[in-house]
N, C-alpha and C positions, 0 to 999 in steps of 0.2 A: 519363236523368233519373230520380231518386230519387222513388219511389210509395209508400203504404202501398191496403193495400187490405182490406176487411171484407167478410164472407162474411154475411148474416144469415138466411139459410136452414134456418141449425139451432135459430136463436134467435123465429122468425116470431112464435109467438101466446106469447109474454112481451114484454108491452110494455114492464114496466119495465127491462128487461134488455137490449132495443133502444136505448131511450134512452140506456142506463149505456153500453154498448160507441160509440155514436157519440159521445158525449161523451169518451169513453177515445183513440178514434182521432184522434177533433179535436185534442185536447191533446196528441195525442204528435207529430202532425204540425204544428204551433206549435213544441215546444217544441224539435226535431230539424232545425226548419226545413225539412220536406219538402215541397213545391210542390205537391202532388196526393192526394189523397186517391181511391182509387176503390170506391163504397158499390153491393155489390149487393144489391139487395133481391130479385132474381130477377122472372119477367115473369106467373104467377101472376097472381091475380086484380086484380093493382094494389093493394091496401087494404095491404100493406109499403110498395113505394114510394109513395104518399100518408101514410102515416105518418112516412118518412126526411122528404120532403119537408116538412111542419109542423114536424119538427124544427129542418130547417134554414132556416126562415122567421121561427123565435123571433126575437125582437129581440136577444137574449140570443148569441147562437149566431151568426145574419146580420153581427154587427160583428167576428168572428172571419174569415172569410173574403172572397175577393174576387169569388170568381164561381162558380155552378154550370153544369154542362154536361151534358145528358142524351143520354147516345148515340144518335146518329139511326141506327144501326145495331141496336145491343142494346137494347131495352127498356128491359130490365131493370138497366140498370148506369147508375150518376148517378158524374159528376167533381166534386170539387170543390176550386178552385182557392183558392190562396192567393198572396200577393203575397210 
Protein backbone atom coordinates (compact mmCIF):
# COMPACT_ATOMS: atom_id res chain seq x y z
CA UNK A 1 0.00 0.00 0.00
CA UNK A 2 1.13 3.42 -1.23
CA UNK A 3 2.32 5.79 1.82
CA UNK A 4 3.86 9.33 1.74
CA UNK A 5 5.64 10.02 4.79
CA UNK A 6 7.23 13.48 6.48
CA UNK A 7 10.13 13.72 8.57
CA UNK A 8 9.76 17.11 10.84
CA UNK A 9 12.76 16.77 12.74
CA UNK A 10 14.70 19.12 10.75
CA UNK A 11 12.00 21.63 10.46
CA UNK A 12 10.90 21.53 14.75
CA UNK A 13 11.16 25.22 16.09
CA UNK A 14 9.68 26.99 12.59
CA UNK A 15 6.36 26.78 13.08
CA UNK A 16 5.29 28.38 10.10
CA UNK A 17 7.10 25.89 8.01
CA UNK A 18 5.51 22.87 9.96
CA UNK A 19 2.44 24.00 8.97
CA UNK A 20 3.32 24.73 5.13
CA UNK A 21 4.94 21.08 4.69
CA UNK A 22 1.75 19.24 6.46
CA UNK A 23 -0.32 21.18 4.50
CA UNK A 24 2.10 20.33 1.25
CA UNK A 25 1.80 16.50 2.20
CA UNK A 26 -1.99 16.74 2.85
CA UNK A 27 -2.53 17.84 -0.56
CA UNK A 28 -0.37 15.65 -2.42
CA UNK A 29 -1.78 12.80 -0.72
CA UNK A 30 -5.60 13.99 -2.01
CA UNK A 31 -4.48 14.71 -4.90
CA UNK A 32 -2.20 11.33 -5.81
CA UNK A 33 -4.84 9.64 -3.97
CA UNK A 34 -2.64 7.99 -1.53
CA UNK A 35 -4.32 6.30 1.53
CA UNK A 36 -1.83 7.19 4.24
CA UNK A 37 0.02 9.67 5.29
CA UNK A 38 2.75 9.05 8.00
CA UNK A 39 3.75 12.47 10.08
CA UNK A 40 6.67 12.16 12.31
CA UNK A 41 7.13 14.54 14.66
CA UNK A 42 9.62 12.39 16.62
CA UNK A 43 9.02 11.50 20.52
CA UNK A 44 11.05 14.62 22.12
CA UNK A 45 9.35 16.58 24.37
CA UNK A 46 5.86 16.26 22.74
CA UNK A 47 5.27 20.09 22.05
CA UNK A 48 5.84 18.77 17.78
CA UNK A 49 3.37 16.28 18.08
CA UNK A 50 0.80 18.53 20.09
CA UNK A 51 1.39 20.94 17.45
CA UNK A 52 0.82 18.21 14.24
CA UNK A 53 -1.97 17.35 16.23
CA UNK A 54 -4.01 21.07 16.43
CA UNK A 55 -3.05 21.10 13.00
CA UNK A 56 -4.87 18.28 12.32
CA UNK A 57 -7.99 19.21 14.33
CA UNK A 58 -8.39 22.57 12.40
CA UNK A 59 -11.94 22.29 11.05
CA UNK A 60 -10.31 23.26 7.89
CA UNK A 61 -7.79 20.43 7.62
CA UNK A 62 -10.31 17.56 9.81
CA UNK A 63 -12.88 17.54 6.59
CA UNK A 64 -9.88 16.41 4.46
CA UNK A 65 -9.27 13.32 6.13
CA UNK A 66 -10.79 10.16 7.65
CA UNK A 67 -9.08 9.01 10.52
CA UNK A 68 -5.92 9.60 12.50
CA UNK A 69 -3.91 6.77 14.11
CA UNK A 70 -1.14 7.30 16.61
CA UNK A 71 1.22 4.39 17.09
CA UNK A 72 0.77 2.55 20.21
CA UNK A 73 4.26 1.50 19.46
CA UNK A 74 6.28 4.64 18.31
CA UNK A 75 5.30 7.76 19.97
CA UNK A 76 6.50 9.53 18.13
CA UNK A 77 4.81 8.64 14.55
CA UNK A 78 0.90 9.76 13.93
CA UNK A 79 -1.18 7.89 10.58
CA UNK A 80 -3.34 9.54 8.94
CA UNK A 81 -5.90 8.08 7.01
CA UNK A 82 -7.77 9.01 4.16
CA UNK A 83 -10.78 7.41 2.51
Amino acid sequence: MAKLSIDLHDIYNKGYQIEKELQRVMTEAIEKKIPIVEIIPGKGSGQLKKTVLRFLNRPDIKKLYHQIDKDSINFGRIFVRFK
